[in-house]
TIRO-2110 file (N, C-alpha, C; in Angstrom, 1 decimal):
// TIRO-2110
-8.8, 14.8, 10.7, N, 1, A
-8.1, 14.7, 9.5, CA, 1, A
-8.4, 15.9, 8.6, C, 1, A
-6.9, 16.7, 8.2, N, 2, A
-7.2, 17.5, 7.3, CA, 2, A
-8.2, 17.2, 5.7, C, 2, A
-8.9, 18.2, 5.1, N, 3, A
-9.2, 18.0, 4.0, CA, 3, A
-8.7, 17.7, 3.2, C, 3, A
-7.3, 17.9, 3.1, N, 4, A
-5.9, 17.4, 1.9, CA, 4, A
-5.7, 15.8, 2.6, C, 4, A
-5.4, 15.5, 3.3, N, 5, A
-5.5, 14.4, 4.0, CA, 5, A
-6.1, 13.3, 3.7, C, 5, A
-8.0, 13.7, 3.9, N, 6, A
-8.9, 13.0, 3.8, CA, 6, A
-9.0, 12.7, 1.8, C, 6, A
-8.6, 13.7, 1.4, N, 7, A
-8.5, 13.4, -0.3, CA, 7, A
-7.7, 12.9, -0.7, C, 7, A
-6.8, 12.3, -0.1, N, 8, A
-5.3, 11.5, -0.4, CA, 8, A
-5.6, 10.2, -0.1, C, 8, A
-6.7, 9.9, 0.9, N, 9, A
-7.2, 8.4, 1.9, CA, 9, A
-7.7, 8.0, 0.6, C, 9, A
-9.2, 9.2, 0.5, N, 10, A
-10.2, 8.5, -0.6, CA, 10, A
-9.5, 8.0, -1.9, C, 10, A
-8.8, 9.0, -2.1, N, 11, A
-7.7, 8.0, -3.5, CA, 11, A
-7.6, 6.7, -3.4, C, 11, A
-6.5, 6.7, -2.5, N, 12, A
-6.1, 5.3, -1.7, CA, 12, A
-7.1, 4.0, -2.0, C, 12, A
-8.0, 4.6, -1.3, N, 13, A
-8.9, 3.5, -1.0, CA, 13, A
-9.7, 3.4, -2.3, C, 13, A
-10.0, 3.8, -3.2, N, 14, A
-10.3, 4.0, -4.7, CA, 14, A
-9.2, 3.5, -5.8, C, 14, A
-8.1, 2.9, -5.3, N, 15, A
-7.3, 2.6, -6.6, CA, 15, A
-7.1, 0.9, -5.8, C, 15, A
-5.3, 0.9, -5.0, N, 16, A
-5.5, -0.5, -4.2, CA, 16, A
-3.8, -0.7, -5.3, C, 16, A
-3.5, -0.6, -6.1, N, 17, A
-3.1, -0.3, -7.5, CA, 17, A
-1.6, -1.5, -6.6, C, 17, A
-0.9, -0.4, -5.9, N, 18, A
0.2, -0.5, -5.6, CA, 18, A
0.3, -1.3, -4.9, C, 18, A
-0.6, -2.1, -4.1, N, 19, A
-0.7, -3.4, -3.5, CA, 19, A
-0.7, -5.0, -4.4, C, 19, A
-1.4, -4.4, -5.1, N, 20, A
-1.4, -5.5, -6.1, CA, 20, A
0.0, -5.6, -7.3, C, 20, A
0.8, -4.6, -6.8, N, 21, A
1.8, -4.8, -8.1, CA, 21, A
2.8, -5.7, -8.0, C, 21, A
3.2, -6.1, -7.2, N, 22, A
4.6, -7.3, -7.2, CA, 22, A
4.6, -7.8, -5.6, C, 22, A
4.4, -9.2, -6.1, N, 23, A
5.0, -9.7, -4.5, CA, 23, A
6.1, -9.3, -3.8, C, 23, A
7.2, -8.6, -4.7, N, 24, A
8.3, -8.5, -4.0, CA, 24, A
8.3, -6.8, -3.3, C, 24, A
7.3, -6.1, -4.0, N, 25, A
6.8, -4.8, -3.3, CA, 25, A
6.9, -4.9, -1.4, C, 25, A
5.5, -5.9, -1.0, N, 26, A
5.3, -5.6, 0.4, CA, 26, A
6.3, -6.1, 1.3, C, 26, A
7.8, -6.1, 1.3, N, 27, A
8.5, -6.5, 1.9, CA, 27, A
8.9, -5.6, 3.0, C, 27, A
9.3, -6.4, 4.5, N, 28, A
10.2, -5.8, 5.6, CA, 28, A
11.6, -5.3, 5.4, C, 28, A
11.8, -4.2, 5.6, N, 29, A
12.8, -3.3, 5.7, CA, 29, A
13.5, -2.8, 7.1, C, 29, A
12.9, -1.6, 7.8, N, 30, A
13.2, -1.2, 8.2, CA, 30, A
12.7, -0.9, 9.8, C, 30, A
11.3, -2.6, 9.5, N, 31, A
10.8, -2.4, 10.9, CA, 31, A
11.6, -3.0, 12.2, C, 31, A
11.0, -2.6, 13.0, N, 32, A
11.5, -3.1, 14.4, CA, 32, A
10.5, -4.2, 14.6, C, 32, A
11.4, -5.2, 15.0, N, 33, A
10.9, -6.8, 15.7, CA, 33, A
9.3, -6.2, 15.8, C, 33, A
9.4, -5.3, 17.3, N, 34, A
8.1, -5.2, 17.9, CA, 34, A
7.1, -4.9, 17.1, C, 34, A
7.4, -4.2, 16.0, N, 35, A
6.4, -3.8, 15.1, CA, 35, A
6.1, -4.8, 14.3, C, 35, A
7.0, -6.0, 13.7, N, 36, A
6.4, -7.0, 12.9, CA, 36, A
5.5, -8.0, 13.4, C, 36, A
5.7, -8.3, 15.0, N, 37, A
4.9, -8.3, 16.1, CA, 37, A
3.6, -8.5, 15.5, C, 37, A
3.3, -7.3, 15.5, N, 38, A
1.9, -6.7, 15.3, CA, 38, A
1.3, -7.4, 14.4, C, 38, A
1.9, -7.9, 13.0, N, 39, A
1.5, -7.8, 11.9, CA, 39, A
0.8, -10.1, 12.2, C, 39, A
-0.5, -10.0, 11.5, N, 40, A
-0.8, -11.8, 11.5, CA, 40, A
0.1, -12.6, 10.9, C, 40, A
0.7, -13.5, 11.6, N, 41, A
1.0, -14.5, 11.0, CA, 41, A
1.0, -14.9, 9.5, C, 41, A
-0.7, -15.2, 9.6, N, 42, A
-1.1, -15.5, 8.4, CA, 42, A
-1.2, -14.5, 7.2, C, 42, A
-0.7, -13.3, 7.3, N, 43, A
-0.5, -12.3, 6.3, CA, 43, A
1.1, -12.2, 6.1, C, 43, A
1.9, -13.2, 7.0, N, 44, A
3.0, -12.7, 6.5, CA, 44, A
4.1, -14.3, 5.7, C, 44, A
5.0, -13.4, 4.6, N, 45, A
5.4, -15.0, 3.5, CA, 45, A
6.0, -15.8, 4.7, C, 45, A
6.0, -16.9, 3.7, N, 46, A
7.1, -18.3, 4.3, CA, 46, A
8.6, -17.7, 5.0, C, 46, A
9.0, -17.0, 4.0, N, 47, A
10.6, -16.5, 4.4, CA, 47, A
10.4, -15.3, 5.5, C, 47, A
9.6, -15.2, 6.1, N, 48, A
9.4, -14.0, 7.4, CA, 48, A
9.8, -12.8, 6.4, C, 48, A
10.2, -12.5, 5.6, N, 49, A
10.6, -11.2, 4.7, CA, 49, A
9.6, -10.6, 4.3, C, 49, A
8.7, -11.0, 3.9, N, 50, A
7.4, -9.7, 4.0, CA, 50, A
6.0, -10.2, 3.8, C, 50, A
5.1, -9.3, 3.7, N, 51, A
3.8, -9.6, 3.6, CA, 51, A
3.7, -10.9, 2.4, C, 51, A
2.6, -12.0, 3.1, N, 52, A
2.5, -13.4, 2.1, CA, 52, A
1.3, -12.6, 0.5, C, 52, A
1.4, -13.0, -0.6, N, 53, A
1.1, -11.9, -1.9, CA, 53, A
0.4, -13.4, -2.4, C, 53, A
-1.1, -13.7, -2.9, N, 54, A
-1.5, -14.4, -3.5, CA, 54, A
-1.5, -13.7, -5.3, C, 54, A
-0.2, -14.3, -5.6, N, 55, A
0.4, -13.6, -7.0, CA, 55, A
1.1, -12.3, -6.7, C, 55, A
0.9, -11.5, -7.5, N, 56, A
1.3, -10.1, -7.1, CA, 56, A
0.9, -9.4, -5.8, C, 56, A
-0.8, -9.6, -5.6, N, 57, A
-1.6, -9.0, -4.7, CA, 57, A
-1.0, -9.4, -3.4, C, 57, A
-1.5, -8.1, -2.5, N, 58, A
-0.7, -8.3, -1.2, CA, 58, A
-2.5, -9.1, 0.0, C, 58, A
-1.8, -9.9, 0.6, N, 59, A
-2.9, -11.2, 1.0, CA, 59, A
-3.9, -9.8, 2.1, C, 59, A
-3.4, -9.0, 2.6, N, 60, A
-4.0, -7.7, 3.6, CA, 60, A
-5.2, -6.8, 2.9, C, 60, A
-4.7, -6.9, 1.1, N, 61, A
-5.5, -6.0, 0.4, CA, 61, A
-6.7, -6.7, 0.3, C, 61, A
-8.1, -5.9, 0.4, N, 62, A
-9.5, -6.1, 0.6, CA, 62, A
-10.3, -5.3, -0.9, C, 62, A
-11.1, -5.6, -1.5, N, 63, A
-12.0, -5.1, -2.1, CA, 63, A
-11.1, -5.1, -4.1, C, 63, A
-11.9, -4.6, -4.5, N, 64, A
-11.1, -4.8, -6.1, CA, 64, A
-10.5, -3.6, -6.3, C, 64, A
-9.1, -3.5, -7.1, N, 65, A
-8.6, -3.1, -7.6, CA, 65, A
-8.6, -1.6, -8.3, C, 65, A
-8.7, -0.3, -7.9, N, 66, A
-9.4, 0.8, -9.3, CA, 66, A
-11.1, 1.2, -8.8, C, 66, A
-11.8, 0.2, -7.8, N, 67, A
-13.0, 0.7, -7.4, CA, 67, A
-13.2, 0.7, -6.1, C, 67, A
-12.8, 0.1, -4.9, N, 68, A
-12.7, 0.2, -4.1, CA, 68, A
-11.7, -0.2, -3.1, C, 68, A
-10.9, 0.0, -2.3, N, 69, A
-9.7, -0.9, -1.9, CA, 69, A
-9.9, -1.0, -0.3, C, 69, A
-9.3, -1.6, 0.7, N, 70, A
-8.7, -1.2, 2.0, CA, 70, A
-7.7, -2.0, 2.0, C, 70, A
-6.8, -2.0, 3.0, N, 71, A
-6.0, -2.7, 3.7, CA, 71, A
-6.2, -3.2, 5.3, C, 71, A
-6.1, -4.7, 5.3, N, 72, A
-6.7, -4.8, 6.3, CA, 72, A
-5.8, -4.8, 7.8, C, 72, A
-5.0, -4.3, 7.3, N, 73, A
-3.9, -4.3, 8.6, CA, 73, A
-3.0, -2.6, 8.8, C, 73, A
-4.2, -2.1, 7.3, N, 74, A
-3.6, -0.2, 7.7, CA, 74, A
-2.5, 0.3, 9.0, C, 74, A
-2.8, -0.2, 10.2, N, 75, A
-2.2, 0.9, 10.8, CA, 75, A
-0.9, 0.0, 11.4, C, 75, A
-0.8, -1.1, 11.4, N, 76, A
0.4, -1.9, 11.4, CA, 76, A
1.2, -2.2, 9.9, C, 76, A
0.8, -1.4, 8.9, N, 77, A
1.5, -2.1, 7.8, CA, 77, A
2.7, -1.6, 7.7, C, 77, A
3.6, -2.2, 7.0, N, 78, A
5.1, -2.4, 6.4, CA, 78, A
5.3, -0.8, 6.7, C, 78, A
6.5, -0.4, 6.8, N, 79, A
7.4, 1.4, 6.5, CA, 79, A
7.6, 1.0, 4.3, C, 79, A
7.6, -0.4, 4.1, N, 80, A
7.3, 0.1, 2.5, CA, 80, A
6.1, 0.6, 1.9, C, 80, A
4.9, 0.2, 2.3, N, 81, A
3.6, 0.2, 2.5, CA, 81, A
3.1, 1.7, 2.7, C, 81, A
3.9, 2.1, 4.0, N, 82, A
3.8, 3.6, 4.1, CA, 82, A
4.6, 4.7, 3.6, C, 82, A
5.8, 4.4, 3.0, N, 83, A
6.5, 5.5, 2.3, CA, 83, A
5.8, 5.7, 0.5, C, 83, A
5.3, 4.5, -0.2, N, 84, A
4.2, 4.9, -1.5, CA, 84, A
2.8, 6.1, -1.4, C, 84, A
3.3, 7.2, -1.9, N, 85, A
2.5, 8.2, -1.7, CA, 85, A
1.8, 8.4, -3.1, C, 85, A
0.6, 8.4, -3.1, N, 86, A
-0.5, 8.8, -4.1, CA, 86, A
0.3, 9.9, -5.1, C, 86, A
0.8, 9.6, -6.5, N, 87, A
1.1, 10.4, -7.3, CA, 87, A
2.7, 10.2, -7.5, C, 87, A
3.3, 9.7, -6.5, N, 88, A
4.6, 9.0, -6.7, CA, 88, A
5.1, 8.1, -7.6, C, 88, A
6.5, 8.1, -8.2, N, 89, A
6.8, 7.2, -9.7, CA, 89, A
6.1, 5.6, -8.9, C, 89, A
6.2, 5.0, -8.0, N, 90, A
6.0, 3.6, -8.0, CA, 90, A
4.5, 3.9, -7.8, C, 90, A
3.9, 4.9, -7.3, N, 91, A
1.8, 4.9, -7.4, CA, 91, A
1.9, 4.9, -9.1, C, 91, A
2.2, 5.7, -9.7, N, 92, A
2.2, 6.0, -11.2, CA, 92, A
2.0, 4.6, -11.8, C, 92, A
3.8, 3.8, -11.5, N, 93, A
3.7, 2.3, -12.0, CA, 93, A
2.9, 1.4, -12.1, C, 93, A
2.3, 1.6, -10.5, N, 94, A
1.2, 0.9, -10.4, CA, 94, A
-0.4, 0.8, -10.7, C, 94, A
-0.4, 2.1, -11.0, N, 95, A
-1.8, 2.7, -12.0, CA, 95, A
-2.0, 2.3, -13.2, C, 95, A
-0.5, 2.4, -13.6, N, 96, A
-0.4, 2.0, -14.9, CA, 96, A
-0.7, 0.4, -15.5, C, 96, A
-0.1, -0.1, -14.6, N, 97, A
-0.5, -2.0, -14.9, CA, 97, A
-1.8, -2.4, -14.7, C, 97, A
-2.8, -1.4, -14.0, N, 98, A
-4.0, -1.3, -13.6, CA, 98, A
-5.2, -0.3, -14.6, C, 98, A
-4.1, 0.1, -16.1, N, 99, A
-5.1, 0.6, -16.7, CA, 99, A
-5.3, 1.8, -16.2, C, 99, A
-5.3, 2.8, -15.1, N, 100, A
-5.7, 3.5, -14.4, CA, 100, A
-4.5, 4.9, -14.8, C, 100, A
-5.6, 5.9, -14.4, N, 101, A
-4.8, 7.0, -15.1, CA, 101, A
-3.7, 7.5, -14.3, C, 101, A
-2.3, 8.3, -14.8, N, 102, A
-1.5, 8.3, -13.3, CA, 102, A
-2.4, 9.9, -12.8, C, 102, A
-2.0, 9.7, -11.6, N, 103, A
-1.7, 11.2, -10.4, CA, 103, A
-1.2, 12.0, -10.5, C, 103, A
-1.0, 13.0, -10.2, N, 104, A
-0.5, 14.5, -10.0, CA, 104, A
0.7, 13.7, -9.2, C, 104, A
2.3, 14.4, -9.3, N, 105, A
3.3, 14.0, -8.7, CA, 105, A
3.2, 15.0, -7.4, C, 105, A
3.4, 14.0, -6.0, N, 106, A
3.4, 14.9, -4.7, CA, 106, A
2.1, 15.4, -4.3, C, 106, A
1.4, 14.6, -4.8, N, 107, A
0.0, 15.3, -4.1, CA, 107, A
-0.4, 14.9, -2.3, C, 107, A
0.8, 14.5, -1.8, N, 108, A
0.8, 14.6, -0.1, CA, 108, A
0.8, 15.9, 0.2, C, 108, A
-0.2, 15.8, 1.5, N, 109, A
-0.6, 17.5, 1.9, CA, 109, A
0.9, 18.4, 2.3, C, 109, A
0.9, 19.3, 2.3, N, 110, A
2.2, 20.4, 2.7, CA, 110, A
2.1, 20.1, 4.4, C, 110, A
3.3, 20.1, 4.4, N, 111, A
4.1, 19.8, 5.6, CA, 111, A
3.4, 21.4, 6.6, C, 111, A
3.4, 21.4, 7.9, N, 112, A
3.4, 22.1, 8.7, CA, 112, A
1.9, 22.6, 9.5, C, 112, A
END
């Protein structure tokens, strides 16, 4: 993992922000069957439409809010889950309801 990379995770895992912001956030889009597959049962809502959210918080997110976070299904999670990039208007939003300062816009590493 690049350096830019690994400073983008540590954020991540230091805020949690954008998980916790709306039930209607961690929803299925644009996966394929086989990939929803992957995903537990017991993490996903009643209507098979996305991740199951105790309140806003998404039921996958681990640890508190702003201090430490993971996700416990990281490398099967949602294509919504994975297009929210650290410093993007919906990270921003989600910083925000969290008290938390926003990010630099685009701070994903350069392409190539």
């Amino acid at each position: 993992m690049s350096d830019a990379s690994e400073a983008i995770a540590q954020i991540c895992r230091s805020c949690g922000a954008c998980c916790a912001y709306s039930a209607n956030w961690p929803r299925f889009s644009t996966e394929e069957d086989a990939a929803l597959d992957l995903i537990p049962r017991e993490l996903v809502n009643a209507a098979q439409s996305g991740m199951r959210c105790d309140g806003d918080r998404c039921a996958a997110l681990a640890g508190r809010i702003g201090i430490a976070t993971s996700c416990t299904i990281h490398d099967v999670r949602p294509e919504v889950c994975r297009t929210c990039m650290p410093g993007d208007a919906e990270c921003n939003m989600a910083r925000r309801r969290y008290g938390l300062p926003p990010l630099a816009e685009r701070m994903s590493p350069p392409a190539g």
